[in-house]
C-alpha positions in Angstrom: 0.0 0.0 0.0 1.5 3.5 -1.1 1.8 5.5 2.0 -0.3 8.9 2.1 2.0 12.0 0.3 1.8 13.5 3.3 3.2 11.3 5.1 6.3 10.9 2.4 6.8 14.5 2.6 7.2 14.2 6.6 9.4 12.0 6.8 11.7 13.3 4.0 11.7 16.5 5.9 12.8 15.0 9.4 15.9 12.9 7.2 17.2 16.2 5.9 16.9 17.9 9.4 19.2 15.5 10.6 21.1 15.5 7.9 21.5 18.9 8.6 21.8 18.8 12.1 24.8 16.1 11.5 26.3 17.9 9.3 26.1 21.1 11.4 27.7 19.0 14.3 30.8 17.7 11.8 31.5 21.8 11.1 31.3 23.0 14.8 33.7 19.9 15.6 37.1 21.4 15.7 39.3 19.2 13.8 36.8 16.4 13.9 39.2 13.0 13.1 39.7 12.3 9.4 37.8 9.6 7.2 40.4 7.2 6.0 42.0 8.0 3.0 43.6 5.4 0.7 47.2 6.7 1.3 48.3 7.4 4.9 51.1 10.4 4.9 53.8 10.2 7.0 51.9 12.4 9.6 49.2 10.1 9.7 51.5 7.7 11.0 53.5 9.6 13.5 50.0 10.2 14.7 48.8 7.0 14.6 52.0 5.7 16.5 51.0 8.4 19.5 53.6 11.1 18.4 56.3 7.8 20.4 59.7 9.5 18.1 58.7 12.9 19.5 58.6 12.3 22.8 61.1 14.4 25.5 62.0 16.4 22.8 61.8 20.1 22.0 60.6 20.1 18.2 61.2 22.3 16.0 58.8 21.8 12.8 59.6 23.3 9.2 55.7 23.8 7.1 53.4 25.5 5.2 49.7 25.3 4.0 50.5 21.6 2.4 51.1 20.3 6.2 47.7 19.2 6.9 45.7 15.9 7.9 43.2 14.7 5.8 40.9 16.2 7.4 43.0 20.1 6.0 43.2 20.5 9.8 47.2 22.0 10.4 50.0 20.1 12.0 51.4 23.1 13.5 47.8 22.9 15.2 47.6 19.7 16.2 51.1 19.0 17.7 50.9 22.1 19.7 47.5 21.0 21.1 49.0 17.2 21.7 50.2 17.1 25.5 52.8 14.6 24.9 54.3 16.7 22.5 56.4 20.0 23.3 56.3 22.1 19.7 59.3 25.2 20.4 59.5 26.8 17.0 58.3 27.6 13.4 60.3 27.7 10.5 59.0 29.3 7.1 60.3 28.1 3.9 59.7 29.9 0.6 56.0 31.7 0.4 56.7 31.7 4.4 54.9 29.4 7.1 50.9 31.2 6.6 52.0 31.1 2.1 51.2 34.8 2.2 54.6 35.8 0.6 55.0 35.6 -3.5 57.6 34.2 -5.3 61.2 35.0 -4.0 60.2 36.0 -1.0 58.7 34.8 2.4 57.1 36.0 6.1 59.6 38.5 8.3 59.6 36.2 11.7 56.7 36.7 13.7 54.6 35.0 16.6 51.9 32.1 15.3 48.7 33.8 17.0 47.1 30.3 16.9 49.8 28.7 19.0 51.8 31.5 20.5 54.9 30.2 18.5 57.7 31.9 17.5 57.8 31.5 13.6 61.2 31.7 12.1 61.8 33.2 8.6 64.6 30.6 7.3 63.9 30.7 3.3 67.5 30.6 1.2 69.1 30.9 4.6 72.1 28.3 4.6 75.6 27.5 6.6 76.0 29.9 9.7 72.8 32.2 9.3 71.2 29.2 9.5 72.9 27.5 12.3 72.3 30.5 14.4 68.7 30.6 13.9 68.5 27.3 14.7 70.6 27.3 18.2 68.1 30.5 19.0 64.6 28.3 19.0 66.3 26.0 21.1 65.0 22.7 19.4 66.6 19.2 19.7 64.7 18.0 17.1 63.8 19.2 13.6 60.5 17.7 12.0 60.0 18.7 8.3 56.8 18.0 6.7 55.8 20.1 3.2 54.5 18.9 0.0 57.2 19.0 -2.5 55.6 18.9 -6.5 58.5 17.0 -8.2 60.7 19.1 -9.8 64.2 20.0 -8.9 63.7 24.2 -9.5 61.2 24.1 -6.7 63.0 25.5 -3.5 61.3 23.5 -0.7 63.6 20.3 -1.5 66.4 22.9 -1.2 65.5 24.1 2.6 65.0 20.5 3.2 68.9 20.1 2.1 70.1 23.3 4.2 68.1 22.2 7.1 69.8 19.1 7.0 73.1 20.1 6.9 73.0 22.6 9.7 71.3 19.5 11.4 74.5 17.6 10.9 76.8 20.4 11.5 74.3 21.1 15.5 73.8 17.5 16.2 69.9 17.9 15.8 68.4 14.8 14.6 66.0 15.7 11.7 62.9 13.4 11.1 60.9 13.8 7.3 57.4 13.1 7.6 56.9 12.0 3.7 54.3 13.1 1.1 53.2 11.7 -2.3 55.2 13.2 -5.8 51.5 14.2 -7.5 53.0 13.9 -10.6 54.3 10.5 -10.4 57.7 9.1 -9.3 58.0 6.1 -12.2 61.0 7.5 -13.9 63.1 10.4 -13.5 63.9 12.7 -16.7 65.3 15.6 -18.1 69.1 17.4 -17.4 71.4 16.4 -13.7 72.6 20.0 -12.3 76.0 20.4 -13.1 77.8 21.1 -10.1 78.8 24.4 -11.5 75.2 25.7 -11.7 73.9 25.0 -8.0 72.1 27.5 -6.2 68.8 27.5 -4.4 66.7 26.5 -7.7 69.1 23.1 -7.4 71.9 22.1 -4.6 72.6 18.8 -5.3 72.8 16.8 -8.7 69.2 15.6 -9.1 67.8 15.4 -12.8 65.0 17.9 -13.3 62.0 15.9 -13.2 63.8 13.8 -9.7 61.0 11.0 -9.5 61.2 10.9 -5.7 59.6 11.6 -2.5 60.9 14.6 -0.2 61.4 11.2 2.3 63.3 9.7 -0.4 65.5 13.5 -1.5 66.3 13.2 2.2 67.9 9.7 2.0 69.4 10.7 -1.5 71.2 14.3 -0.1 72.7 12.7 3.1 73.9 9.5 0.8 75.6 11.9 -1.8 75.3 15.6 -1.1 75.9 16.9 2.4 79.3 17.7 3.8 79.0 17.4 7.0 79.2 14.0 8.8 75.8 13.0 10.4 73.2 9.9 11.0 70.5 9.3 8.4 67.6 11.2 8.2 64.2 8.9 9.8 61.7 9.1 7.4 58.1 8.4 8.5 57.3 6.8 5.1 53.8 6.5 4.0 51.2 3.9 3.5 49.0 2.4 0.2 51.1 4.9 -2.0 52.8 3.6 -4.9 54.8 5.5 -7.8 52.4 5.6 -10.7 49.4 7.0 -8.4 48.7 11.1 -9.7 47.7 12.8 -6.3 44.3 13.1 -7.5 44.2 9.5 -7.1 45.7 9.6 -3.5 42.5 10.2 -1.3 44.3 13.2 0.1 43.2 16.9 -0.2 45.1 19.5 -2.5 46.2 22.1 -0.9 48.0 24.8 -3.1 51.7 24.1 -2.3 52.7 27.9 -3.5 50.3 30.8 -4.6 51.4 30.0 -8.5 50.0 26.5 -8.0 46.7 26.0 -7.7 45.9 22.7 -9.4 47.9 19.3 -10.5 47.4 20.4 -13.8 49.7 23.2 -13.1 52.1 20.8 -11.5 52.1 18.3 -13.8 53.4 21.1 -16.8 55.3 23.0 -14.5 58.8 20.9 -14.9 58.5 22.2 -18.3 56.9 25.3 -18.3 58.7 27.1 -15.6 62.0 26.7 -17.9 59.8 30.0 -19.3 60.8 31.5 -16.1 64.0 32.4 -17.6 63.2 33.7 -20.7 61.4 37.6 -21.2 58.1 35.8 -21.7 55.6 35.2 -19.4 53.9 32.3 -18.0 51.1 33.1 -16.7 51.5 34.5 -13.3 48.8 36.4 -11.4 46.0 34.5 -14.3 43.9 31.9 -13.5 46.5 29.2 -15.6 49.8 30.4 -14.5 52.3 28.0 -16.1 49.8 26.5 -18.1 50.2 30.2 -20.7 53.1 31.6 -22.1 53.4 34.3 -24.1 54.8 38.2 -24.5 53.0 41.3 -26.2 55.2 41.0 -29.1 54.7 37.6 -29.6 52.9 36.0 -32.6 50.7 32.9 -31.6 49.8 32.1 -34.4 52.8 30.1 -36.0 54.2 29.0 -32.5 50.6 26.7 -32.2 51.1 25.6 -35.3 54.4 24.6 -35.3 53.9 22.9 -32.0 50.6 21.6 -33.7 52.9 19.9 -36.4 55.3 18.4 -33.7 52.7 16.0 -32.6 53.6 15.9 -28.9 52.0 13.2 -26.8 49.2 13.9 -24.7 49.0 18.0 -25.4 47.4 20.5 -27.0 47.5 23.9 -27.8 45.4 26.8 -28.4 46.1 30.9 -29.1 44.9 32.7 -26.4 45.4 36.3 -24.6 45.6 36.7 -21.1 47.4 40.0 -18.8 49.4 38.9 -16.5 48.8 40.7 -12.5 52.3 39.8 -11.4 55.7 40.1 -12.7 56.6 39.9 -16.4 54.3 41.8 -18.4 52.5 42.6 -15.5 48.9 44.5 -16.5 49.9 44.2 -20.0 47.9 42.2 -23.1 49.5 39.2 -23.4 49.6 37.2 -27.3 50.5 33.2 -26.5 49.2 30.1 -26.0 47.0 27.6 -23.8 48.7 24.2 -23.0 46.2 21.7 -22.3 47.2 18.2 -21.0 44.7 15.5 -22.4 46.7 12.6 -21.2 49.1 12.9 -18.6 50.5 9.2 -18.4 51.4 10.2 -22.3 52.4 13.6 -21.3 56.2 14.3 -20.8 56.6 17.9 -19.3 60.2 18.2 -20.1 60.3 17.4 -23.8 57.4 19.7 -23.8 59.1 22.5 -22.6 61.7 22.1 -24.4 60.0 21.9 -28.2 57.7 25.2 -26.7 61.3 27.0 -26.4 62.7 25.8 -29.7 59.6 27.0 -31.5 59.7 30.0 -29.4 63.3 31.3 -29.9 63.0 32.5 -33.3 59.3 34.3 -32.8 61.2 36.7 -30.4 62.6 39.4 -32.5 64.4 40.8 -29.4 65.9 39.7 -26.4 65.0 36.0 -25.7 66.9 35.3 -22.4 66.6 36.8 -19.3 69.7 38.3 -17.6 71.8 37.3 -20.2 70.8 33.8 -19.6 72.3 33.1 -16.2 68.7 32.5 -14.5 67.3 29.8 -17.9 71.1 28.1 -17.1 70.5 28.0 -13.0 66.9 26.2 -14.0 68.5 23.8 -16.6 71.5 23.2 -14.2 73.9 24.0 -17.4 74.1 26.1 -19.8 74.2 24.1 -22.4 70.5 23.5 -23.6 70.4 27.5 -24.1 73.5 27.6 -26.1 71.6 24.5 -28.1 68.5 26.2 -28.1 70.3 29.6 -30.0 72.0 27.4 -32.7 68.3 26.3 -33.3 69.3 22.1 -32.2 66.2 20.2 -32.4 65.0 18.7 -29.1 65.3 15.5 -29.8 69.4 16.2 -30.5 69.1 18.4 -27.0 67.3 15.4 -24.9 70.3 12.8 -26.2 72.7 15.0 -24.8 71.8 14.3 -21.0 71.1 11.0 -21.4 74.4 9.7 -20.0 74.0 11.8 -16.7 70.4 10.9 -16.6 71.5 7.3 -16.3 73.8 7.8 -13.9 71.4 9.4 -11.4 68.9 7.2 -11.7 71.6 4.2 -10.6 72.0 6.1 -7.5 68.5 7.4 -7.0 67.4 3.5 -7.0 69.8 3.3 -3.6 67.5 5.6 -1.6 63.8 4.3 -2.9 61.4 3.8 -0.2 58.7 2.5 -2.5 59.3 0.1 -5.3 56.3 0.2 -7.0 
């Protein structure tokens, strides 16, 4: 018998009052504990073992936005408000501690008002500035937990590596609380830094597309990069991740890991695109796509899609477009480039992209192509020799074979300090 419509009508009001009044009760629940994701970070774990490798320790903690449960609740947060666990300093990497700061720059050192922490500015800071900020906070123990994006021009890998070595050089023990790669880890690819390129865009000789974990960048810098003598990092691996997984495909939240990155489409072109970085065009910043447009107001679209069109690259496409950038080159200024679209990123291969967009780009300039004579495109190649390749108008194919040999040779080394094999 079909119960009366008013009857139906009743009841399907009280389930959506208390569907309401459940959901109300899950947003008033201060950092309410997370739903199981499929991949357990290495915070989830230190949790989950009851904080045991902090204990008796003053911590010092090194984050940003990206250090969040599950459940986008903060670890700065959390720790401070866990009574086994003494939290005694801040330190701000790139973007600063909050992400407030734009690109090449980061937060002056402040007080956290949510935990009454002193937050220390430490961004490019290396050897004895370093050391002396950390002897100040007073930690024993450094804890270092941000979201790296997988690509070796991205400077939180490279306060990881600083932090380290002061760590080694104070006799702090330094604990990485690992992350997923969101663009995937299978292989690594493109150029290895020559040694006489390093700077804060690359310390170490990594390729630059590394393939690796920050857990695993730990385990690779104290293997073959740091000076000073010290024990190996612990790395508070993760659970149910494997190398081929994109981070959409984690079960974990995306949190911007810098104001220019907003999505994983962004960081899955960005090993490419941010090559761009050196060059007078721009790529997009302060737009709604940065990295994923390039372009100048001089520039003609027109033939630079079509030639790129032509090329056939795997799992792109392009389209002409105009944009004005809000922030550094070209900012406020009409913009003439191109759209990159990835259709299918397992096909996709950021590097190679990047560098057929600057071989079909060099000759569209009629000015100036480099920026600063060249010295910052060589600093994000790690050698100058793809730009010298580039202005003789080498094809990328001829460019790729030329790092092949170093690219080999990292990877034998990189497979020393895996932490996940599959």
């Amino acid at each position: 018998m079909t119960p009366p419509r008013r009857t139906v009508l009743a009841g399907l009001a009280s389930t959506l009052a208390s569907t309401l009044a459940a959901t109300r009760a899950r947003a008033d629940a201060p950092c309410a504990p997370p739903v199981p994701a499929r991949v357990a970070t290495g915070f989830d774990r230190l949790r989950a073992d009851g904080y045991r490798l902090l204990a008796g320790h003053r911590v010092g903690l090194v984050a940003n936005p990206t250090s969040v449960d599950r459940a986008l609740c903060h670890i700065a947060d959390l720790l401070h408000a866990e009574p086994t666990v003494r939290l005694a300093a801040i330190f701000g990497p790139e973007h600063g501690f909050r992400g407030s700061a734009p690109a090449g720059a980061s937060e002056a050192r402040t007080t956290d008002p949510a935990t009454g922490i002193t937050v220390f500015d430490i961004y490019d800071k290396a050897g004895a500035p370093l050391d002396r900020i950390l002897r100040e906070s007073g930690i024993d123990l450094l804890l270092f937990d941000i979201q790296d994006i997988g690509a070796r021009f991205y400077t939180y890998a490279w306060t990881l590596h600083d932090v380290m070595q002061s760590c080694a050089r104070l006799a702090i023990p330094v604990i990485v609380l690992d992350r997923p790669n969101p663009i995937g880890a299978v292989a690594p690819s493109g150029p290895v830094l020559q040694p006489a390129f390093a700077s804060f865009v690359g310390r170490a000789p990594i390729a630059l597309r590394h393939a690796m974990t920050m857990g695993e960048l730990a385990l690779f810098f104290h293997r073959y990069s740091l000076a000073a003598p010290a024990a190996p990092p612990r790395v508070v691996a993760m659970r149910g991740w494997s190398r081929a997984l994109f981070y959409d495909q984690t079960g974990l939240p995306w949190v911007a890991p810098s104001p220019n990155m907003p999505t994983l489409d962004t960081a899955l072109a960005y090993p490419g695109t941010c090559l761009f970085e050196g060059t007078v065009l721009s790529v997009g910043r302060g737009t709604a796509q940065p990295f994923l447009q390039l372009g100048g107001p001089e520039v003609d679209a027109r033939p630079w899609v079509a030639a790129l069109r032509q090329a056939g690259l795997p799992g792109v496409l392009f389209r002409e477009t105009w944009f004005t950038p809000s922030a550094q080159v070209d900012r406020d200024r009409l913009v003439h480039g191109l759209d990159l679209v990835v259709t299918d990123r397992r096909r996709f291969d950021p590097v190679a992209t990047g560098l057929a967009l600057l071989h079909t780009a060099r000759p569209l300039c009629r000015g100036a192509f480099w920026r600063a004579d060249g010295h910052m495109f060589d600093l994000l190649c790690g050698t100058d020799a793809i730009r010298h390749a580039i202005d003789a108008g080498t094809g990328p194919a001829t460019i790729a074979a030329g790092w092949q040999a170093g690219l080999a040779a990292f990877a034998r080394r990189r497979r020393d300090v895996l932490l996940y094999r599959s």
